[in-house]
C-alpha positions as protocol buffer text, in pm:
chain_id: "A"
residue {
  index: 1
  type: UNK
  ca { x: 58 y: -43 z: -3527 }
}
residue {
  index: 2
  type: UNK
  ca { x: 1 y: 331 z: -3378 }
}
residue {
  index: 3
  type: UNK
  ca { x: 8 y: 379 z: -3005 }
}
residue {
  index: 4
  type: UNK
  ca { x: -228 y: 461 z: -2862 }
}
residue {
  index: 5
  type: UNK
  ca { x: -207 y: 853 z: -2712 }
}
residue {
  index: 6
  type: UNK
  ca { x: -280 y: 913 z: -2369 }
}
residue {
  index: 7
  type: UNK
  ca { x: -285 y: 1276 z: -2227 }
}
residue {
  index: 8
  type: UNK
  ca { x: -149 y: 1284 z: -1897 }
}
residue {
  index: 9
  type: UNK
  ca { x: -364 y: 1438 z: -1598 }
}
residue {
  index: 10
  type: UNK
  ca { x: -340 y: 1794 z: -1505 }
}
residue {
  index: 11
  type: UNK
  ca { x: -190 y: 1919 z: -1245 }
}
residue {
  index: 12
  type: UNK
  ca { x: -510 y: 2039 z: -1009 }
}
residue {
  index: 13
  type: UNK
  ca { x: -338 y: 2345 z: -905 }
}
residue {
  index: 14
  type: UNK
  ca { x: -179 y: 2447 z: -1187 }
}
residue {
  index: 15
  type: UNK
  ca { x: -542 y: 2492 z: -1347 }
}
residue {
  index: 16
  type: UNK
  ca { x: -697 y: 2680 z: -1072 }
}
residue {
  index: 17
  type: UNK
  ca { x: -367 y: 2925 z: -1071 }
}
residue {
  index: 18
  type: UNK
  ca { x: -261 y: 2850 z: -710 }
}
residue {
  index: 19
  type: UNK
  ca { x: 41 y: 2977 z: -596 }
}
residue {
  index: 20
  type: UNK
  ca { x: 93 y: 2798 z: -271 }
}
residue {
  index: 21
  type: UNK
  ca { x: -119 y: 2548 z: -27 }
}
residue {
  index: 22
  type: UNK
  ca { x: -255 y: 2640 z: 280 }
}
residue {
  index: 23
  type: UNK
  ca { x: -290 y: 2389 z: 540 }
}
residue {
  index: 24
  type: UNK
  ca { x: -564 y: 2547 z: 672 }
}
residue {
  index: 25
  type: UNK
  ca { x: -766 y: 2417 z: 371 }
}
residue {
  index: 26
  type: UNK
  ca { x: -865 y: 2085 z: 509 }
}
residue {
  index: 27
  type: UNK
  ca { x: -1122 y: 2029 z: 269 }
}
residue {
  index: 28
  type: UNK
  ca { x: -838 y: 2059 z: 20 }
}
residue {
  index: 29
  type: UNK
  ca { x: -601 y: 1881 z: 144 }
}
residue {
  index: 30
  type: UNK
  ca { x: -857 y: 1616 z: 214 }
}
residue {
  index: 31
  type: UNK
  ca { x: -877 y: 1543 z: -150 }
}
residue {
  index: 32
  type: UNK
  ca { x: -488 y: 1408 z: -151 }
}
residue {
  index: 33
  type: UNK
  ca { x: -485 y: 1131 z: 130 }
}
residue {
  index: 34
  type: UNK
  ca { x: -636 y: 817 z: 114 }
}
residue {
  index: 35
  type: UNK
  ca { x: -889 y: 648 z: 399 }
}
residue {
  index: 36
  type: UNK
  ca { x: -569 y: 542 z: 603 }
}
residue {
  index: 37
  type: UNK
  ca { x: -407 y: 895 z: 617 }
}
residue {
  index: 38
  type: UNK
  ca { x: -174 y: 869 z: 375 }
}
residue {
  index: 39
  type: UNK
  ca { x: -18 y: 1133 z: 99 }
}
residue {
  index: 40
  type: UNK
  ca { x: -152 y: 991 z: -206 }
}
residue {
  index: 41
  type: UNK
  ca { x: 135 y: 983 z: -481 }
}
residue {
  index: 42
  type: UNK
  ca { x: 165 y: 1251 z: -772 }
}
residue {
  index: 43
  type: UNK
  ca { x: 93 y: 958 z: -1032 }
}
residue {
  index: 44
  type: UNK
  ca { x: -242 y: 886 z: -863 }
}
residue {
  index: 45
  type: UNK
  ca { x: -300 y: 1242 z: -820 }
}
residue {
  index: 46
  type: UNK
  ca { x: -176 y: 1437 z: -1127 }
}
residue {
  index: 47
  type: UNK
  ca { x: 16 y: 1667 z: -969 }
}
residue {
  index: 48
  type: UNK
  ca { x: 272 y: 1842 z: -1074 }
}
residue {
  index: 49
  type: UNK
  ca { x: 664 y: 1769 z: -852 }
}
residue {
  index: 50
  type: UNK
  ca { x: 668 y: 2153 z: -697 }
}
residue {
  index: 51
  type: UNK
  ca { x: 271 y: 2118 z: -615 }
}
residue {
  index: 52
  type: UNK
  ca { x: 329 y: 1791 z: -473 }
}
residue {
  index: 53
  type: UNK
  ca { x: 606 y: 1888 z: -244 }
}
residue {
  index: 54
  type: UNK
  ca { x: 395 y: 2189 z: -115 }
}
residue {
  index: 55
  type: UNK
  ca { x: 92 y: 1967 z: -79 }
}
residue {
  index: 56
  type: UNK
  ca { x: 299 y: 1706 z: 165 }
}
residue {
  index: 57
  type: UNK
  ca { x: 467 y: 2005 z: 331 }
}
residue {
  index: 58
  type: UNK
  ca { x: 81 y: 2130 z: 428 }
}
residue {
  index: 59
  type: UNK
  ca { x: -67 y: 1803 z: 456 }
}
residue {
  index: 60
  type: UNK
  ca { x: 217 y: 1772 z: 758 }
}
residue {
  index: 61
  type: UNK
  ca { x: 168 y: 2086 z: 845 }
}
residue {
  index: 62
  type: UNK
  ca { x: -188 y: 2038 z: 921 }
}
residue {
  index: 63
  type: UNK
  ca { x: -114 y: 1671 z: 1124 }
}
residue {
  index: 64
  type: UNK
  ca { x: 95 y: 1861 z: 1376 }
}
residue {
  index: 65
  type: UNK
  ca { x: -198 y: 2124 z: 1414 }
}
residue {
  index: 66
  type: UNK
  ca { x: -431 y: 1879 z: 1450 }
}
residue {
  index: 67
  type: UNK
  ca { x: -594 y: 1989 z: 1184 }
}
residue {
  index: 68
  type: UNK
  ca { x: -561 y: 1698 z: 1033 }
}
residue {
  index: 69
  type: UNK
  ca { x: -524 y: 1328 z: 1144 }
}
residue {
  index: 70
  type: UNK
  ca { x: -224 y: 1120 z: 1147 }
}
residue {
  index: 71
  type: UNK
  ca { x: -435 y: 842 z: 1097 }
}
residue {
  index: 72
  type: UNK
  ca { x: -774 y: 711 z: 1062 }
}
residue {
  index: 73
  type: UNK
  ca { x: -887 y: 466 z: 1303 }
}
């Protein structure tokens, strides 16, 4: 029997040619955490490892500013 194929998901930034993460972009950034808060995982997400570790790094970022909550309540 063949196996079945599966393409893997893109890496969001990688397609849209973006060189680093602001954490200013809360809409963004919004995109990557689930209802509690939390940094959704790269296997959910489809990122790539080095846009992944720039995404938590802003996502943090962004908590201490207040940009962004730590939690939802």
């Amino acid at each position: 029997m063949e196996e079945a194929i599966r393409k893997g998901k893109q890496c969001f930034f990688c397609l849209n040619n973006v060189r680093e993460i602001d954490y200013k972009d809360v809409n963004l950034l919004r995109r990557f955490i689930n209802y509690y808060g939390k940094i959704l995982p790269k296997k959910r997400t489809g990122t790539c490892s080095r846009h992944q570790r720039q995404l938590a790094t802003a996502i943090k970022r962004a908590r201490v500013m207040a940009i962004l909550p730590f939690v939802n309540p």
